[in-house]
N, CA, C and O of each residue as an XYZ file, in Angstrom:
552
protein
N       0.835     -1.187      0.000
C       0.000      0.000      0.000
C       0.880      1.251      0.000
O       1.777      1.460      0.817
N       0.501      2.127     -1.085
C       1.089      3.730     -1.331
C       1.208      4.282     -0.342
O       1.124      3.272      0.357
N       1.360      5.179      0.463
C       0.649      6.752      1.066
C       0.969      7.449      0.571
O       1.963      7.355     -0.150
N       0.275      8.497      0.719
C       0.483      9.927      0.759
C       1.541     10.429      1.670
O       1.917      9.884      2.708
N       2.012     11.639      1.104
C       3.200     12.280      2.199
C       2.421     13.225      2.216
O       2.395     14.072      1.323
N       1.618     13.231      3.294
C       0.669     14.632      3.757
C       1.458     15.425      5.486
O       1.335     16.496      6.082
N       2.240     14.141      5.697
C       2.358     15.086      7.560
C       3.706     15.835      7.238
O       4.783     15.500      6.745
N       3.243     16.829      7.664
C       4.688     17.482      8.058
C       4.868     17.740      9.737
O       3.943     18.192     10.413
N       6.184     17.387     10.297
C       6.368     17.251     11.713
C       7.547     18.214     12.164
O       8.770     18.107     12.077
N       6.391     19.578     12.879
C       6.995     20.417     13.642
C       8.167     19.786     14.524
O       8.035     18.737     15.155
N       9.281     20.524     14.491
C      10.366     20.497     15.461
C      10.815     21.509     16.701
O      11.851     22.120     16.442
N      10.321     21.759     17.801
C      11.107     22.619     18.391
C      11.994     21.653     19.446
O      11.683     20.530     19.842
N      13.168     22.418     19.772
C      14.309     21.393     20.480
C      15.206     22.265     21.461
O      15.256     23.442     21.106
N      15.597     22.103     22.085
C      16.707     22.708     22.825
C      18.329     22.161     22.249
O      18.572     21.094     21.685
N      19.146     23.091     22.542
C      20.593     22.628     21.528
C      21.148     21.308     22.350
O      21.031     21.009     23.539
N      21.605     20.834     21.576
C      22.309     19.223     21.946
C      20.806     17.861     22.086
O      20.722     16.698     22.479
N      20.245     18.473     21.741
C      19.038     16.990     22.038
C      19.971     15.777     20.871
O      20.971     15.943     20.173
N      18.938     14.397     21.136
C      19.591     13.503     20.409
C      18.761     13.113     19.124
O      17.745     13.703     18.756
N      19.319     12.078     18.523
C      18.234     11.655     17.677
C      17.106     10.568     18.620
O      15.907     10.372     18.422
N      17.835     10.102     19.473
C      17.132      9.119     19.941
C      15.553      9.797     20.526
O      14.455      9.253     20.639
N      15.888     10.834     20.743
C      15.155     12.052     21.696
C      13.554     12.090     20.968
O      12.454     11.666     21.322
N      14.248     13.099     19.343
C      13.664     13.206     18.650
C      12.933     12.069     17.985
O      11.782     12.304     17.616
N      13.532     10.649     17.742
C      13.028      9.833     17.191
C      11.669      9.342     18.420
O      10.486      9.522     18.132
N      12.029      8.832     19.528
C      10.854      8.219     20.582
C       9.755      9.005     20.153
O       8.835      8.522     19.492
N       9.827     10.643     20.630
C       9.119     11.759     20.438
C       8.070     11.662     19.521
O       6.861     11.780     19.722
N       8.718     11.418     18.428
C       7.363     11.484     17.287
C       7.158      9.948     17.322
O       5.954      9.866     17.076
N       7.582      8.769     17.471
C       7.037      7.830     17.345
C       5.805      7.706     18.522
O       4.876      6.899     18.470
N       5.990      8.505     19.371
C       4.768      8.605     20.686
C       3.766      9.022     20.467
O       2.702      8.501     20.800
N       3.931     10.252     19.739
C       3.156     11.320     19.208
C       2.278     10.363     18.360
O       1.177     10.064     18.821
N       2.714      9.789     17.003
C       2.289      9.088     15.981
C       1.595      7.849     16.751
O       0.677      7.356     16.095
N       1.763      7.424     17.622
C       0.672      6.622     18.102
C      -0.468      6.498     19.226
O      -1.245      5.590     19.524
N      -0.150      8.334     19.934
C      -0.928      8.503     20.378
C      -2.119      8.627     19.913
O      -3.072      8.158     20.534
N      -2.326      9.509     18.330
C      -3.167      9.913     17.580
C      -3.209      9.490     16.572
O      -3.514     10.288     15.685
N      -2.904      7.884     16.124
C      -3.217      6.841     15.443
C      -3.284      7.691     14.024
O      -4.228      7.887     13.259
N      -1.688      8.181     13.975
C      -0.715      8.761     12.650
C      -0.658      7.552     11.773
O      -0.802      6.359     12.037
N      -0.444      8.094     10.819
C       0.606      6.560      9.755
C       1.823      7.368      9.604
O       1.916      8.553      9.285
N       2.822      6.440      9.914
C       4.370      6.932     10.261
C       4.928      6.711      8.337
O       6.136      6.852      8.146
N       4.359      6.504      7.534
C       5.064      6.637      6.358
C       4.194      7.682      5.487
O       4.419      7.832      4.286
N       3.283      8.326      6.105
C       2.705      9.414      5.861
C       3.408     11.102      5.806
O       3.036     12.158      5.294
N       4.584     10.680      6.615
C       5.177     11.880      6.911
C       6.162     12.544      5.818
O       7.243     12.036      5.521
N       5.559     13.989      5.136
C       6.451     14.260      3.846
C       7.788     14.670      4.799
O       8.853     14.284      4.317
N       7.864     15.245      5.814
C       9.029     15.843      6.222
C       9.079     16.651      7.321
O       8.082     17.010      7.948
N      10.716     17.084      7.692
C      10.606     17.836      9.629
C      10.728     19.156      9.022
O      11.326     19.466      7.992
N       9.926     20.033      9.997
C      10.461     21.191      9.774
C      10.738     22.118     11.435
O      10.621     21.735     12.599
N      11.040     23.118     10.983
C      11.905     23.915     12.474
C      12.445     25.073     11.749
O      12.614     25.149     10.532
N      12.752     26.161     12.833
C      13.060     26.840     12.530
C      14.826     27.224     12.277
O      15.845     26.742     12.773
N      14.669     27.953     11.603
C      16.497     27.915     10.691
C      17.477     28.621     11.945
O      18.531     29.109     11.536
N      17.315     28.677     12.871
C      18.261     28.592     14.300
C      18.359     26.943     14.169
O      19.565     26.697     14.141
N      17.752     25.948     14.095
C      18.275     24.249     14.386
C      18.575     23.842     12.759
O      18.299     22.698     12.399
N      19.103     24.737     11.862
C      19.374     23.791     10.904
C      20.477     23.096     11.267
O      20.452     21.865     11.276
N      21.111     23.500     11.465
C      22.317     22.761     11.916
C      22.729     21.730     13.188
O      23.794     21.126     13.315
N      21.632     21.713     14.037
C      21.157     20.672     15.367
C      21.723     19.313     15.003
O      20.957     18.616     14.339
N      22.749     18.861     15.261
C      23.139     17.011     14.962
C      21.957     16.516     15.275
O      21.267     16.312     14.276
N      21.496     16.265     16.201
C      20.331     15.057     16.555
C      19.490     15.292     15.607
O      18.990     14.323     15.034
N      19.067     16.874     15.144
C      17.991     17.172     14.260
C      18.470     16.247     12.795
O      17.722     15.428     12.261
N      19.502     16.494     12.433
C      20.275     16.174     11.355
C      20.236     14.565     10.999
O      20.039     14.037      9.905
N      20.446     14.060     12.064
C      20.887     12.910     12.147
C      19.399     12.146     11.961
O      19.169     11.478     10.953
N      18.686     12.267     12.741
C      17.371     11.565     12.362
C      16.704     11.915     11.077
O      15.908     11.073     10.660
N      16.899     13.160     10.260
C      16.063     12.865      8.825
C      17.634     12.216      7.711
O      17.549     12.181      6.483
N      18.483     11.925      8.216
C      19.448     11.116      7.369
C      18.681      9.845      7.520
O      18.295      9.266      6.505
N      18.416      9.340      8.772
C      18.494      8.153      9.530
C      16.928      7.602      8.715
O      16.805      6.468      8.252
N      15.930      8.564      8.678
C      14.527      8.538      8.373
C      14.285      8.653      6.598
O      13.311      8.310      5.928
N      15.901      9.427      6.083
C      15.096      9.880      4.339
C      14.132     10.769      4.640
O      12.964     10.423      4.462
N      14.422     12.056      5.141
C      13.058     12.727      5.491
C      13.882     14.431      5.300
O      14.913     14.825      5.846
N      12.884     15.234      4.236
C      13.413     16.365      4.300
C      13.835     17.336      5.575
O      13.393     16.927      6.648
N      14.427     18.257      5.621
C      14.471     18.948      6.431
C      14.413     20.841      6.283
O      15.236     21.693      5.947
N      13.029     20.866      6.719
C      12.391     22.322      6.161
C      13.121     22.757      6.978
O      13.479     21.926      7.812
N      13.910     24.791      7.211
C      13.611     25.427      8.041
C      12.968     27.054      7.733
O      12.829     27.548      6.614
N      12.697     27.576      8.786
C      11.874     28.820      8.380
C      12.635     30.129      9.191
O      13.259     30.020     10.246
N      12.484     31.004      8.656
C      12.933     32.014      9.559
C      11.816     32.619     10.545
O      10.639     32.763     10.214
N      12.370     32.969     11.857
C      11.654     33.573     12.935
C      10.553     34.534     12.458
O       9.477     34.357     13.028
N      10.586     35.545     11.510
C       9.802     36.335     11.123
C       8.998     35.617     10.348
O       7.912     36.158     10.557
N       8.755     34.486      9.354
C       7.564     33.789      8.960
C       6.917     33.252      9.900
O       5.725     33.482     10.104
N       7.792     32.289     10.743
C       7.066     31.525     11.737
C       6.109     32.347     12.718
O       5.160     31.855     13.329
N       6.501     33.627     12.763
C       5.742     34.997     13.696
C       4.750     35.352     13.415
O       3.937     35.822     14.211
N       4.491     35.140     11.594
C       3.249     35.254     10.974
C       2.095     34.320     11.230
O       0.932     34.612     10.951
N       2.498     33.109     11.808
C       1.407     31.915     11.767
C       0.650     32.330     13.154
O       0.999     32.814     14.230
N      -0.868     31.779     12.417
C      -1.428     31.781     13.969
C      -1.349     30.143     14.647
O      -1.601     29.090     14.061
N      -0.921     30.340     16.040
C      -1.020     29.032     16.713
C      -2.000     29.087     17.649
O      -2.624     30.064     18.063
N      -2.073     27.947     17.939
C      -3.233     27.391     19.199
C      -2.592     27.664     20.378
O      -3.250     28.058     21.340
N      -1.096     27.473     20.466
C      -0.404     27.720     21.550
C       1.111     28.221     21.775
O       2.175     27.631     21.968
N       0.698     29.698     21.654
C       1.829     30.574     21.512
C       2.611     30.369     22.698
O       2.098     29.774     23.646
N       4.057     30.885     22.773
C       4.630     30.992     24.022
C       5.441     31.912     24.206
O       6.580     31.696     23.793
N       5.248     32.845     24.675
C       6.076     33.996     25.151
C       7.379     33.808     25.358
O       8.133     34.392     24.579
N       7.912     33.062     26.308
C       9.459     32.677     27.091
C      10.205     32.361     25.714
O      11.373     32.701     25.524
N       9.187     31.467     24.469
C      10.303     31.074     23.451
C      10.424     32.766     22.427
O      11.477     33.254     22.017
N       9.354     33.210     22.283
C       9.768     34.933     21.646
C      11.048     35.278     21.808
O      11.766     35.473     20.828
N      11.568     35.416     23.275
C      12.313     35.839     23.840
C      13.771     35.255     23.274
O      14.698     35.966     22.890
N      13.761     33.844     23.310
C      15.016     33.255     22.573
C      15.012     32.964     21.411
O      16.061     32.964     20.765
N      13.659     32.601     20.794
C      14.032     32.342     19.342
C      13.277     33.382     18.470
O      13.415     33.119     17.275
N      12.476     34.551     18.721
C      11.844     36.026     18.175
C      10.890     35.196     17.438
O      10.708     35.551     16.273
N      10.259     34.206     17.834
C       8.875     33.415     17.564
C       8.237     33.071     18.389
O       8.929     32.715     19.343
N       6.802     32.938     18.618
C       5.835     32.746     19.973
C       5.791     31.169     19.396
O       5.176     30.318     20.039
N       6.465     30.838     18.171
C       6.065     29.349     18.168
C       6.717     28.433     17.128
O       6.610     28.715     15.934
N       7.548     27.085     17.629
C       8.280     26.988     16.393
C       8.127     25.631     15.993
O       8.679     25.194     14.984
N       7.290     24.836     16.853
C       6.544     23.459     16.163
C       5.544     23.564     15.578
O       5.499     23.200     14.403
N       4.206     24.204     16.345
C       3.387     24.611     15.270
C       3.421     25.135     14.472
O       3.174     24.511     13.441
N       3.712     26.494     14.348
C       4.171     27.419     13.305
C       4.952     26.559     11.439
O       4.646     26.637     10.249
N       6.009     25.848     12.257
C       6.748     25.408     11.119
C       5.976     23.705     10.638
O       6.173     23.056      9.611
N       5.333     23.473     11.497
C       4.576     22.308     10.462
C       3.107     22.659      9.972
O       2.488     22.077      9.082
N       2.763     23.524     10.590
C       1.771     24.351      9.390
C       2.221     25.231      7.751
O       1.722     25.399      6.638
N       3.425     25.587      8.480
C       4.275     26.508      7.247
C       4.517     25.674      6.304
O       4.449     26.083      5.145
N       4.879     24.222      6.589
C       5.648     23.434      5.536
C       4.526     22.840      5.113
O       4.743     22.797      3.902
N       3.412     22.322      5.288
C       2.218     21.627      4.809
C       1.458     22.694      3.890
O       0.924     22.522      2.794
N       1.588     24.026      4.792
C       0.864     25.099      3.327
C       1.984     25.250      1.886
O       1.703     25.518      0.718
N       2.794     25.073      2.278
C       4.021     25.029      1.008
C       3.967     23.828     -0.644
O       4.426     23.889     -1.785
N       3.119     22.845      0.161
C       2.443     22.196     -0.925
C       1.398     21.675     -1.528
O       1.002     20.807     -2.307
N       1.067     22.695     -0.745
C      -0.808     22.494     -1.525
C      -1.293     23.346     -0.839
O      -0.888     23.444      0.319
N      -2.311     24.232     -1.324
C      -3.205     25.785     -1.286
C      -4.410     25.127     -0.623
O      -5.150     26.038     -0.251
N      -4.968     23.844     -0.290
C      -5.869     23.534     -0.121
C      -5.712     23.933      1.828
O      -4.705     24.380      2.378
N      -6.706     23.676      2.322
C      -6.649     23.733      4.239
C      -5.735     23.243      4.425
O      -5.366     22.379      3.630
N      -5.024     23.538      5.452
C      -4.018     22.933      6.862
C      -4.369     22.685      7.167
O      -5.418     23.134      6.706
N      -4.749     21.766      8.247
C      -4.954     21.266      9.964
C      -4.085     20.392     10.733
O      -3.556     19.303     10.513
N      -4.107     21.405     11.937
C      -2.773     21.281     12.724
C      -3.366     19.710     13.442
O      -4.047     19.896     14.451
N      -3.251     18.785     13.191
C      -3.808     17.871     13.522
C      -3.227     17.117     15.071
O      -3.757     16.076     15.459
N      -2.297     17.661     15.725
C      -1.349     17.410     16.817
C      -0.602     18.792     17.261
O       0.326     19.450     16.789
N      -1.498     18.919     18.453
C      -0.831     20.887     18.571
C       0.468     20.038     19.558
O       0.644     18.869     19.902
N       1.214     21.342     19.767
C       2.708     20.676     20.286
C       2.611     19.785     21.625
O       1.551     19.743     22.250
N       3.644     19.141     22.003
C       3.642     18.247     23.215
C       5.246     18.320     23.322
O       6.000     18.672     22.414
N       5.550     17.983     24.399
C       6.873     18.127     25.082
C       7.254     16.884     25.236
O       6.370     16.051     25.442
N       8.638     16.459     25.175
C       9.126     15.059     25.801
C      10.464     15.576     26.579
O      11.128     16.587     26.352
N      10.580     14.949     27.193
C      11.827     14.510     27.903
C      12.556     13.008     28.055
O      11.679     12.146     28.110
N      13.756     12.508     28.129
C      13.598     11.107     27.969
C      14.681     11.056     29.330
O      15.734     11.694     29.322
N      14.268     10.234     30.434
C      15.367     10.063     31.340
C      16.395      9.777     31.278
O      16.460      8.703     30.680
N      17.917     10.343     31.743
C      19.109     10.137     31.711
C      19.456     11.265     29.966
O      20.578     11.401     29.478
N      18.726     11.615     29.640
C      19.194     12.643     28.380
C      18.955     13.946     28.771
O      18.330     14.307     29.768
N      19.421     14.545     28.035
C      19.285     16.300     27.886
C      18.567     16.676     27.403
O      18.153     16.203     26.344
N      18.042     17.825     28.039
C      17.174     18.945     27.142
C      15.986     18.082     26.559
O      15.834     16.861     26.596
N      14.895     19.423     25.809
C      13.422     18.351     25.636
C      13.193     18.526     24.098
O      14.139     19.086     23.546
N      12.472     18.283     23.530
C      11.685     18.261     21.985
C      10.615     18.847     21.954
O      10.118     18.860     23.080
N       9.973     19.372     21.173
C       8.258     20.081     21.252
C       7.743     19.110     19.690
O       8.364     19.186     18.629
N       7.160     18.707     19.793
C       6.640     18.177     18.279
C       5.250     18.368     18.215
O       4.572     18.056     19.194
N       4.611     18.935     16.991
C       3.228     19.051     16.555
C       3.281     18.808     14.718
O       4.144     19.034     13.870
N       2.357     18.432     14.688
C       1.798     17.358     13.171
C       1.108     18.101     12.415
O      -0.099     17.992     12.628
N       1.388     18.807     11.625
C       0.349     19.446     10.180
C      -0.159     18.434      9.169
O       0.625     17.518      8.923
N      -1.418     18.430      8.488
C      -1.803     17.787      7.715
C      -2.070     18.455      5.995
O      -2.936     19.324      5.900
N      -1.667     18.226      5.303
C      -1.946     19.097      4.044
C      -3.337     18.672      3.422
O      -2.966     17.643      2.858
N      -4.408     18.748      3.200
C      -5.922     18.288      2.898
C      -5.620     18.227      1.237
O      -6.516     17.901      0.458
C-alpha cells in the first residue's frame, strides 16, 4: 500500500538533544493519535536548528526532508499555543506549530490542519526536551 506524504512534523528542540530524543518523540506522538508513520512528507523547524546534529541525524536516519523557516515567517502563523518565554530566545511565539503548518501550506493551497498541537518530551538520563506538533496538508 502507497501513502500519501501529507504530515509534516513540527520540530522545536533545545541545543544538543539527540536523535534518539527526537526519534521516541514522534514515534509517541504518531501513536498517540493513530498517525501513519510513512505518511510523513518531512521535519520542519526553525532555521536557528538547521544545523542541530540530533535534528540532522534523524532525517538522514529517516530519508526525510528537512524544512527550516525564519523567525519572522514563523511569527506570521497563527497558533493554538503561543509561548512567550520562546519569543524571547528564538523572536517566535512558536516553532513546532508554526513550522509544520508553514511546511504543509508550502504544498498544496488547499486547508491545513494542525492535527497534533505541540507536546513536550523529555527522555530520562538525556538532555534537554523536543516540542513536536503534526500538520496535515488536505
Amino acid at each position: 500500500m502507497t501513502y500519501k506524504k501529507i504530515l509534516w512534523v513540527g520540530i522545536g528542540c533545545q541545543k544538543g538533544i539527540s536523535q534518539q530524543l527526537i526519534n521516541t518523540a514522534i514515534q509517541k506522538v504518531f501513536q498517540e493519535y493513530k498517525l501513519i508513520y510513512s505518511e510523513i512528507a518531512g521535519i520542519a523547524t526553525i532555521d536557528k536548528k538547521a544545523l542541530e546534529i540530533g535534528l540532522l541525524e534523524f532525517c538522514k536516519l529517516e530519508k526525510l526532508p528537512l524544512k527550516t523557516f525564519s523567525a519572522e515567517l514563523l511569527n506570521n502563523v497563527f497558533v493554538p499555543n503561543p509561548n512567550n518565554n520562546i519569543t524571547k530566545l528564538m523572536g517566535t511565539s512558536s516553532v513546532a506549530e508554526a513550522s509544520a503548518i508553514l511546511a504543509a501550506s508550502e504544498i498544496t493551497s488547499a486547508e491545513i490542519t494542525l492535527l497534533v498541537p505541540k507536546q513536550i518530551f523529555r527522555l530520562a538520563g538525556e538532555a534537554g526536551t523536543v516540542t513536536v506538533a503534526v500538520a496535515k496538508s488536505n
